[in-house]
CHARMM-style PDB file with segment names, atoms N, HN, CA, C and O in Angstrom:
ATOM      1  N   UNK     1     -86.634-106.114  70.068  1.00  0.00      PROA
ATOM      2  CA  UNK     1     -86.598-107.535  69.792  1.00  0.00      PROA
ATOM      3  C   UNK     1     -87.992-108.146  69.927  1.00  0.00      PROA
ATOM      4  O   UNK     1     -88.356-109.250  69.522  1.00  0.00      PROA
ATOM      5  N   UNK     2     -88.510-107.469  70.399  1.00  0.00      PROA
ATOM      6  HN  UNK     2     -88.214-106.572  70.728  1.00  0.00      PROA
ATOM      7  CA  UNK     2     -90.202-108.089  70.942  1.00  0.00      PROA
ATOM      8  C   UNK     2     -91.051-108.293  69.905  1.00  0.00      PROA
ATOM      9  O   UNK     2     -91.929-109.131  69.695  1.00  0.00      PROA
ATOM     10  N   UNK     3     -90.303-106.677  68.839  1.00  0.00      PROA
ATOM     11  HN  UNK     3     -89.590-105.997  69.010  1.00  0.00      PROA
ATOM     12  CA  UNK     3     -91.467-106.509  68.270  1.00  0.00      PROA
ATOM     13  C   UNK     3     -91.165-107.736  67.011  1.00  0.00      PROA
ATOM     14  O   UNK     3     -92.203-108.190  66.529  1.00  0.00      PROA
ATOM     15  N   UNK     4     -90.215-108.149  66.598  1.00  0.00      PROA
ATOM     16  HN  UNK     4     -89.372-107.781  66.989  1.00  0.00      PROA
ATOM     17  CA  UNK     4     -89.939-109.020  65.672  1.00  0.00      PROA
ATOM     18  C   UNK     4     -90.228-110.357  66.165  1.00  0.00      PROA
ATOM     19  O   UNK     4     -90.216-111.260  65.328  1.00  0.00      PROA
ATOM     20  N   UNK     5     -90.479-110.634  67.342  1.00  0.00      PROA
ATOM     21  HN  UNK     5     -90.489-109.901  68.022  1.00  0.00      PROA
ATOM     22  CA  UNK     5     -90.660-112.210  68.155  1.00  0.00      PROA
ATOM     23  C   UNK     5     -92.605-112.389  67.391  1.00  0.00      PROA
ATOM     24  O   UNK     5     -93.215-113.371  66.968  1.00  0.00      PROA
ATOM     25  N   UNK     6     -93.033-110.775  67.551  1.00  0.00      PROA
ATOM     26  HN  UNK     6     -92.537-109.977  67.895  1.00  0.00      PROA
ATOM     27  CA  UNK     6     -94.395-110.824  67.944  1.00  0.00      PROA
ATOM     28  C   UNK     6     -94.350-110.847  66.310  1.00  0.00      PROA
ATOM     29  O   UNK     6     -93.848-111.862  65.827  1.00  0.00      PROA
ATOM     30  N   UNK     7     -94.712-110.066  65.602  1.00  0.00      PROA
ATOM     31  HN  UNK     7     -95.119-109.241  65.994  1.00  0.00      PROA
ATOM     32  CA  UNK     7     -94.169-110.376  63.662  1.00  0.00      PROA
ATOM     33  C   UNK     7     -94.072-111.196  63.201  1.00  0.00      PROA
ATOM     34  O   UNK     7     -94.764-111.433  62.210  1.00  0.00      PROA
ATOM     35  N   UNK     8     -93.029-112.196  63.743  1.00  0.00      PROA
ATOM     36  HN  UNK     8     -92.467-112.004  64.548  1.00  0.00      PROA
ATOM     37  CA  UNK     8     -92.518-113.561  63.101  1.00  0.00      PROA
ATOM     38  C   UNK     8     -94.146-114.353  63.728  1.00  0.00      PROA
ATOM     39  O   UNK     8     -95.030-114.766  62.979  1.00  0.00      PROA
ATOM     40  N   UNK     9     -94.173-114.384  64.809  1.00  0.00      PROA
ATOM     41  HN  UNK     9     -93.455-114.048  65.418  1.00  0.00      PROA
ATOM     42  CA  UNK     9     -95.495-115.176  65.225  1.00  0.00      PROA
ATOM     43  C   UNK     9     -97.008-114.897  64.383  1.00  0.00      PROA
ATOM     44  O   UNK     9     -97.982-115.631  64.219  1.00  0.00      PROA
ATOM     45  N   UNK    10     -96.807-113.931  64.080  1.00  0.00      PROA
ATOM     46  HN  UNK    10     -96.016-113.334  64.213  1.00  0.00      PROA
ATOM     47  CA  UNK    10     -97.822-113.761  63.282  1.00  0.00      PROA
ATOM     48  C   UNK    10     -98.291-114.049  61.623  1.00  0.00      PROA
ATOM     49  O   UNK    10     -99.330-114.297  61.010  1.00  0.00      PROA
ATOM     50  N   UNK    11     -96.707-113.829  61.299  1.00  0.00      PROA
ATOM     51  HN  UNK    11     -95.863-113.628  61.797  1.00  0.00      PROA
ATOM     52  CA  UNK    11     -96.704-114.224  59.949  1.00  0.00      PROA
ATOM     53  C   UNK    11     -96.892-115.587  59.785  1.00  0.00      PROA
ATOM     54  O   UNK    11     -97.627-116.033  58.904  1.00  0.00      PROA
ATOM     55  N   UNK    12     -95.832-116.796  61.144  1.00  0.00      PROA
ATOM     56  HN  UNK    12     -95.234-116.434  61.860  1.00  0.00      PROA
ATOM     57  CA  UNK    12     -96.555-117.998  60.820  1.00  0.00      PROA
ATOM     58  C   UNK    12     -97.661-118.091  60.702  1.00  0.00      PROA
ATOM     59  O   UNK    12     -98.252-118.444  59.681  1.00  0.00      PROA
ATOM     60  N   UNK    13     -98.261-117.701  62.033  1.00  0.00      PROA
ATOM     61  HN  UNK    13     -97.781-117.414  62.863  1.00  0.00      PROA
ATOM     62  CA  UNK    13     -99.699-117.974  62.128  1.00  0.00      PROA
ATOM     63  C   UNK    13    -100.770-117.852  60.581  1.00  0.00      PROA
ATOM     64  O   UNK    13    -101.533-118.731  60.180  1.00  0.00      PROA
ATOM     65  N   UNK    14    -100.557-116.700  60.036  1.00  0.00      PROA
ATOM     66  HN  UNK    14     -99.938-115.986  60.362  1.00  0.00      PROA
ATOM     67  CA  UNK    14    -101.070-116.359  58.800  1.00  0.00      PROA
ATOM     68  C   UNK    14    -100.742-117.616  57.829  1.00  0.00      PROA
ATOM     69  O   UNK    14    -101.628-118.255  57.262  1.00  0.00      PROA
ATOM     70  N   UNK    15     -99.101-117.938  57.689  1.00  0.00      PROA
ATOM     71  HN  UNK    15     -98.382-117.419  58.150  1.00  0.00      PROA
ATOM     72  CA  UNK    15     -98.740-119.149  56.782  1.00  0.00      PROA
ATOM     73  C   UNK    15     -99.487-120.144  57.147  1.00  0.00      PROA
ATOM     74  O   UNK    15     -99.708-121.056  56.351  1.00  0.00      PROA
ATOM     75  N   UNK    16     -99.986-120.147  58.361  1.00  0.00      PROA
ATOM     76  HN  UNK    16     -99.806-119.406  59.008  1.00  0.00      PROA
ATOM     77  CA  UNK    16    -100.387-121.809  58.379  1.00  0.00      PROA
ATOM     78  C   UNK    16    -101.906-121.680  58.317  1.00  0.00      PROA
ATOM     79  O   UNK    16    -102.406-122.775  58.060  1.00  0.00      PROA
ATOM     80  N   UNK    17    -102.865-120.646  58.476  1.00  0.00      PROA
ATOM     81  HN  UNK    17    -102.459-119.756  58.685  1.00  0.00      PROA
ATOM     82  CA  UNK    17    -103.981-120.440  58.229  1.00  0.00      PROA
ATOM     83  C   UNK    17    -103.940-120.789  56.643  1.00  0.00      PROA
ATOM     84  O   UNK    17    -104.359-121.907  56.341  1.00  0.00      PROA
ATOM     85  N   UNK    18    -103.410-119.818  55.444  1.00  0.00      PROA
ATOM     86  HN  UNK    18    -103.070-118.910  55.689  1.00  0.00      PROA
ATOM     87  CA  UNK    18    -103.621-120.057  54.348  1.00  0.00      PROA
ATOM     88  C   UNK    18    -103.444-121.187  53.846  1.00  0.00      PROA
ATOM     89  O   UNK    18    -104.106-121.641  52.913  1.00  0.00      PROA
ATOM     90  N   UNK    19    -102.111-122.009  54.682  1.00  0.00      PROA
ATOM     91  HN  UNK    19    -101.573-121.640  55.440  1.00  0.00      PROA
ATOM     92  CA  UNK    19    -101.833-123.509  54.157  1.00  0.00      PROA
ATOM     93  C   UNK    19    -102.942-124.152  54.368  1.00  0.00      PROA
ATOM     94  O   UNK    19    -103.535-124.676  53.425  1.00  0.00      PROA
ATOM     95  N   UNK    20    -103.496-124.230  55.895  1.00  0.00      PROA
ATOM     96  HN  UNK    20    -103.013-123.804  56.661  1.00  0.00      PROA
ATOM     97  CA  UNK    20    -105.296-125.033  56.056  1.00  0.00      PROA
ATOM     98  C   UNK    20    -106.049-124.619  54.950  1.00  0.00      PROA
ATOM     99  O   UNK    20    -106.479-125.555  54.276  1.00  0.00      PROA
ATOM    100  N   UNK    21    -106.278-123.722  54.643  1.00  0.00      PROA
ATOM    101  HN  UNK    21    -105.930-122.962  55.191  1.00  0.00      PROA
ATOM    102  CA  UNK    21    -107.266-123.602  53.774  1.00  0.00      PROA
ATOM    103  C   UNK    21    -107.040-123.625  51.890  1.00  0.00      PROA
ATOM    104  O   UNK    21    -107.942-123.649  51.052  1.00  0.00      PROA
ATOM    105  N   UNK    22    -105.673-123.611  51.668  1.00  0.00      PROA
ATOM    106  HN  UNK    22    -104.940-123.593  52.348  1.00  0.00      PROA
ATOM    107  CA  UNK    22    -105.307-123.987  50.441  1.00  0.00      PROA
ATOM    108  C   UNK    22    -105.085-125.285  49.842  1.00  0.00      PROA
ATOM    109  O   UNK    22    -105.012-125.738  48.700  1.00  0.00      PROA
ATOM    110  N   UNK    23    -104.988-125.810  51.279  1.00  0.00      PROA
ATOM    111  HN  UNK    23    -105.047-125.442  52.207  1.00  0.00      PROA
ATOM    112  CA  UNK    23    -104.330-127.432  51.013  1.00  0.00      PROA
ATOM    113  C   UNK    23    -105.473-128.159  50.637  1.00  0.00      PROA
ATOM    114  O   UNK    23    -105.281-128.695  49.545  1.00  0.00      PROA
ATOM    115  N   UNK    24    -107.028-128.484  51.290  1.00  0.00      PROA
ATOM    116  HN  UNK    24    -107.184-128.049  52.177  1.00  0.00      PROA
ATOM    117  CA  UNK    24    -107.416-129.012  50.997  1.00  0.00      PROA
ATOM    118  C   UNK    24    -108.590-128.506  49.291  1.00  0.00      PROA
ATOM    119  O   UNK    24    -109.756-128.883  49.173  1.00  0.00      PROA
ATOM    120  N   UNK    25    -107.775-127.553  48.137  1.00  0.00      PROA
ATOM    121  HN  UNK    25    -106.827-127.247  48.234  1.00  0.00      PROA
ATOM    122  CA  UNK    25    -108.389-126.841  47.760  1.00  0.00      PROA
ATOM    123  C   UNK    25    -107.183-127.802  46.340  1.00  0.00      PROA
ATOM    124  O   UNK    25    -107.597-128.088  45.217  1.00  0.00      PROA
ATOM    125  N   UNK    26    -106.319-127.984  46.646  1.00  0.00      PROA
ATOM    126  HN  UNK    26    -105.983-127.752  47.559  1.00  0.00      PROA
ATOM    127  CA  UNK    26    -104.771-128.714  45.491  1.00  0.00      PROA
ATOM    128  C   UNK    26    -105.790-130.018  45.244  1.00  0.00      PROA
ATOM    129  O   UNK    26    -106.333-130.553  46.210  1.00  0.00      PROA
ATOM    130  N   UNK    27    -105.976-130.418  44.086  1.00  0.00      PROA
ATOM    131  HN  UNK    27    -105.534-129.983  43.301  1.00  0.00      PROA
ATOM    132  CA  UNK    27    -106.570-131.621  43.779  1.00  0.00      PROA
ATOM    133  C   UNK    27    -104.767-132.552  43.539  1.00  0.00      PROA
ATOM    134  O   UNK    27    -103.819-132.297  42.797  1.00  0.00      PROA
ATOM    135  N   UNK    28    -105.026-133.757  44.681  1.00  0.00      PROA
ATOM    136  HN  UNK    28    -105.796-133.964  45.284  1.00  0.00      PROA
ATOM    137  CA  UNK    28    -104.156-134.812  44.320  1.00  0.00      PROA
ATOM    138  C   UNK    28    -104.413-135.503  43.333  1.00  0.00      PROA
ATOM    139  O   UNK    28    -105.516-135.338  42.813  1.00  0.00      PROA
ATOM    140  N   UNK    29    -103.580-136.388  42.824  1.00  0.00      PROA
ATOM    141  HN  UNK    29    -102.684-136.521  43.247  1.00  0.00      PROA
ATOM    142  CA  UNK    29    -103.555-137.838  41.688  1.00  0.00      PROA
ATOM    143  C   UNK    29    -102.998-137.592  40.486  1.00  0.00      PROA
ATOM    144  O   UNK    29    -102.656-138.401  39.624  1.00  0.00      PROA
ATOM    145  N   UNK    30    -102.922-136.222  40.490  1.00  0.00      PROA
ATOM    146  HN  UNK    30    -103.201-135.564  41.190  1.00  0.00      PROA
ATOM    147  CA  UNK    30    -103.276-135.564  39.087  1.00  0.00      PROA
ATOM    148  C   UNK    30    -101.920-135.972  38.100  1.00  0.00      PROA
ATOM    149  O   UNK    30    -101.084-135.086  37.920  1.00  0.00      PROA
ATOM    150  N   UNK    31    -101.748-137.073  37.581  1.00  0.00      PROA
ATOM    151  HN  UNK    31    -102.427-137.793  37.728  1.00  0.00      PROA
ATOM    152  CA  UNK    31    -100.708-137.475  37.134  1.00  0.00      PROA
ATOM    153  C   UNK    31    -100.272-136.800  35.600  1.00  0.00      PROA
ATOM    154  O   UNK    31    -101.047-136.087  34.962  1.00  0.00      PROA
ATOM    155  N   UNK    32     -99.048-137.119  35.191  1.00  0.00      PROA
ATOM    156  HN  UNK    32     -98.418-137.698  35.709  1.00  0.00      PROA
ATOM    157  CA  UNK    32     -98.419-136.227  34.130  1.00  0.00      PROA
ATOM    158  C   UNK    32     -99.027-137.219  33.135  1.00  0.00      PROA
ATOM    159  O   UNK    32    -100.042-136.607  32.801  1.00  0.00      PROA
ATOM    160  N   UNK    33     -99.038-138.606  32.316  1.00  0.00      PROA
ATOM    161  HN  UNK    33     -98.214-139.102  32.587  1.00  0.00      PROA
ATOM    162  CA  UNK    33     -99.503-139.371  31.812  1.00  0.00      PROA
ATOM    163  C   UNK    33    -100.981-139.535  31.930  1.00  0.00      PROA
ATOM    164  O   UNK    33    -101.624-139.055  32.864  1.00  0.00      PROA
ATOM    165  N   UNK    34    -101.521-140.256  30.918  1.00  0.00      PROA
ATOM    166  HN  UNK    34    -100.999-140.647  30.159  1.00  0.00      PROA
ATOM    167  CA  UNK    34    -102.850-140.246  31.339  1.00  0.00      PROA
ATOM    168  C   UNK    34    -102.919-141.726  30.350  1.00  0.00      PROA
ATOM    169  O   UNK    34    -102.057-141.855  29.481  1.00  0.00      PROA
ATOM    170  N   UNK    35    -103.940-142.777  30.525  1.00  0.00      PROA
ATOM    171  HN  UNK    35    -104.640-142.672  31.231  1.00  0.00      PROA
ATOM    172  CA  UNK    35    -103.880-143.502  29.745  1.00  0.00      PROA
ATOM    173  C   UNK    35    -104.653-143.895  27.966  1.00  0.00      PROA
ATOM    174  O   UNK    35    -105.785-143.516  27.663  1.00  0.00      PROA
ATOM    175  N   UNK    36    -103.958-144.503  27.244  1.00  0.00      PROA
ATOM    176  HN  UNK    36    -103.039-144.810  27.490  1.00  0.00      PROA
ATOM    177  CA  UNK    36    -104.689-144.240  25.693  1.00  0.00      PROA
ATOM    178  C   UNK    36    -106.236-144.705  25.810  1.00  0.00      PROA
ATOM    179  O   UNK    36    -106.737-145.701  26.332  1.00  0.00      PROA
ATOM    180  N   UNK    37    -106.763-143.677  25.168  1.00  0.00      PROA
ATOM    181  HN  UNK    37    -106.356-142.868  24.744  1.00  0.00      PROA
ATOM    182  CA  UNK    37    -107.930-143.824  24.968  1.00  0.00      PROA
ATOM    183  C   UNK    37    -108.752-143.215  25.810  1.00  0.00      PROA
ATOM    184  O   UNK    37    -109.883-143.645  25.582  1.00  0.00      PROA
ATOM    185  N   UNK    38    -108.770-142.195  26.929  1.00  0.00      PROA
ATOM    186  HN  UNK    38    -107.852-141.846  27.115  1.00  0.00      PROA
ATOM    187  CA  UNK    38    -109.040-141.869  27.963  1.00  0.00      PROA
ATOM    188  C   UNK    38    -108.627-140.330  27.536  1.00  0.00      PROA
ATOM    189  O   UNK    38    -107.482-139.880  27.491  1.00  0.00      PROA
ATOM    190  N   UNK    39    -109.847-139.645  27.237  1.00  0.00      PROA
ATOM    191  HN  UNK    39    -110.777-140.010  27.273  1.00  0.00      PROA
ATOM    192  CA  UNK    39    -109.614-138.243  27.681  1.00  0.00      PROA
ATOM    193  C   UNK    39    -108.885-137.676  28.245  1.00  0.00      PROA
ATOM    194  O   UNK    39    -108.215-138.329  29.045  1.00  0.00      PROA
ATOM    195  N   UNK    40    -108.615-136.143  28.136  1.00  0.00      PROA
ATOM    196  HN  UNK    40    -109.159-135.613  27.486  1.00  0.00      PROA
ATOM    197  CA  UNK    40    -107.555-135.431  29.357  1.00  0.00      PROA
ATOM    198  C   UNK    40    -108.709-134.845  30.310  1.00  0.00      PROA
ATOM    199  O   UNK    40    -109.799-134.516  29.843  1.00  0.00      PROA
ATOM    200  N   UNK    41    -108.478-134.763  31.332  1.00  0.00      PROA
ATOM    201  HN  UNK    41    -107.593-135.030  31.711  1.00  0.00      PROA
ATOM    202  CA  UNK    41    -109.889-134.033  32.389  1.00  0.00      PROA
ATOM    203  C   UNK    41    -110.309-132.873  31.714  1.00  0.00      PROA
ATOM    204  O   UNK    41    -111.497-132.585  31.575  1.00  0.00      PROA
ATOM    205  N   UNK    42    -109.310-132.150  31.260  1.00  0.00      PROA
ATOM    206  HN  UNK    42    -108.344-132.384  31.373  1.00  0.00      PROA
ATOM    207  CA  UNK    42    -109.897-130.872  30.436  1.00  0.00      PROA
ATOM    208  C   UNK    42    -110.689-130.818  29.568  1.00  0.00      PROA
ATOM    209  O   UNK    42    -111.425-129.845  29.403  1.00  0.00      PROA
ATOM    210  N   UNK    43    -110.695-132.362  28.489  1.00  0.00      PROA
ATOM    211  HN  UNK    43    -110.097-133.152  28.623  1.00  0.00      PROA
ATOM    212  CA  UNK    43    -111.564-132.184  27.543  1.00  0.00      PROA
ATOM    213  C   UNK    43    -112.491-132.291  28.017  1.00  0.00      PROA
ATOM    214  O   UNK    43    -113.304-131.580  27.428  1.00  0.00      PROA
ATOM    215  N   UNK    44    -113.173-133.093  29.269  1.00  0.00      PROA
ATOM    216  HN  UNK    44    -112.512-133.671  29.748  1.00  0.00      PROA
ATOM    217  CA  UNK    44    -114.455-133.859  29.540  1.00  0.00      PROA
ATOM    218  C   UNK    44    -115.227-132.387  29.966  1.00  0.00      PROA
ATOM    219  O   UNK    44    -116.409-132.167  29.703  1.00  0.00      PROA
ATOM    220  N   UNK    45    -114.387-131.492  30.629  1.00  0.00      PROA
ATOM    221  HN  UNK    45    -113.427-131.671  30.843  1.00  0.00      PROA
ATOM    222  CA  UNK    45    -114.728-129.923  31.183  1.00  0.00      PROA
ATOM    223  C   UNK    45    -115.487-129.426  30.308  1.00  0.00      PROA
ATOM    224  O   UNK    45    -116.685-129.214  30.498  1.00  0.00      PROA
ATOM    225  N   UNK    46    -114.742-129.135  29.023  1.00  0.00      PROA
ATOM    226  HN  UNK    46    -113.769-129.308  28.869  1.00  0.00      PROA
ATOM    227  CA  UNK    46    -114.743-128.517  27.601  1.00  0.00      PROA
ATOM    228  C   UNK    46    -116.215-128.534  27.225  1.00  0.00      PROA
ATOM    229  O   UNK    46    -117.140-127.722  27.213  1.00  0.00      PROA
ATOM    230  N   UNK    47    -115.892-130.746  26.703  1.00  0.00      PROA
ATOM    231  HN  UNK    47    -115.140-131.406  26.713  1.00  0.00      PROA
ATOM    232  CA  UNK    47    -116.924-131.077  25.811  1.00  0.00      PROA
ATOM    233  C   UNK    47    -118.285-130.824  26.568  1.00  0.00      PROA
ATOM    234  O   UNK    47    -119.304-130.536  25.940  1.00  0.00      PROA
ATOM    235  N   UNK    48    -118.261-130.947  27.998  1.00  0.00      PROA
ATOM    236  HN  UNK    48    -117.434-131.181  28.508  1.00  0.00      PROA
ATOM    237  CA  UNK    48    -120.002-130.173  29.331  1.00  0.00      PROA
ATOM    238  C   UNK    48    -120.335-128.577  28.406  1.00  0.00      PROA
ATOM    239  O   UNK    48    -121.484-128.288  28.069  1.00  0.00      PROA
ATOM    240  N   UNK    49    -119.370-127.849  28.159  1.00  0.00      PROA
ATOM    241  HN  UNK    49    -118.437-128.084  28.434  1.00  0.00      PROA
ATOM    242  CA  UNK    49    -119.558-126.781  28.277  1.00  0.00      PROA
ATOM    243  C   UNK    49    -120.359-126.239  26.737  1.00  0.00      PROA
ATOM    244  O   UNK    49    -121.320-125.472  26.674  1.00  0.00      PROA
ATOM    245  N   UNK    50    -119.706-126.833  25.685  1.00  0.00      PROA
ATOM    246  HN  UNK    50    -118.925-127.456  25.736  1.00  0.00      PROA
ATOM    247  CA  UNK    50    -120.009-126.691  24.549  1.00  0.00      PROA
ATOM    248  C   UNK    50    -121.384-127.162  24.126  1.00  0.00      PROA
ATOM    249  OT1 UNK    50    -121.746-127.037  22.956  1.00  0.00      PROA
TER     250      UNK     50
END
């Protein structure tokens, strides 16, 4: 039983390491709509690159 107490503790531990470091990596705002006349973020990416 120990060894699964000690396992489970670890795997959180791991979940919540990757969550710290993934979370602040998710860009918020990022809405489904965007308004007329206003680029999609992708194009503005694009049109830098070209």
């Amino acid at each position: 039983m120990h060894e699964f107490t000690v396992g489970f503790w670890w795997a959180a531990g791991l979940f919540w390491a990757a969550a710290a470091v993934c979370g602040p990596l998710i860009r918020g705002g990022a809405g489904l709509h965007h308004e007329a006349g206003r680029p999609e973020p992708l194009d503005e990416i694009v049109g830098v690159l070209i």
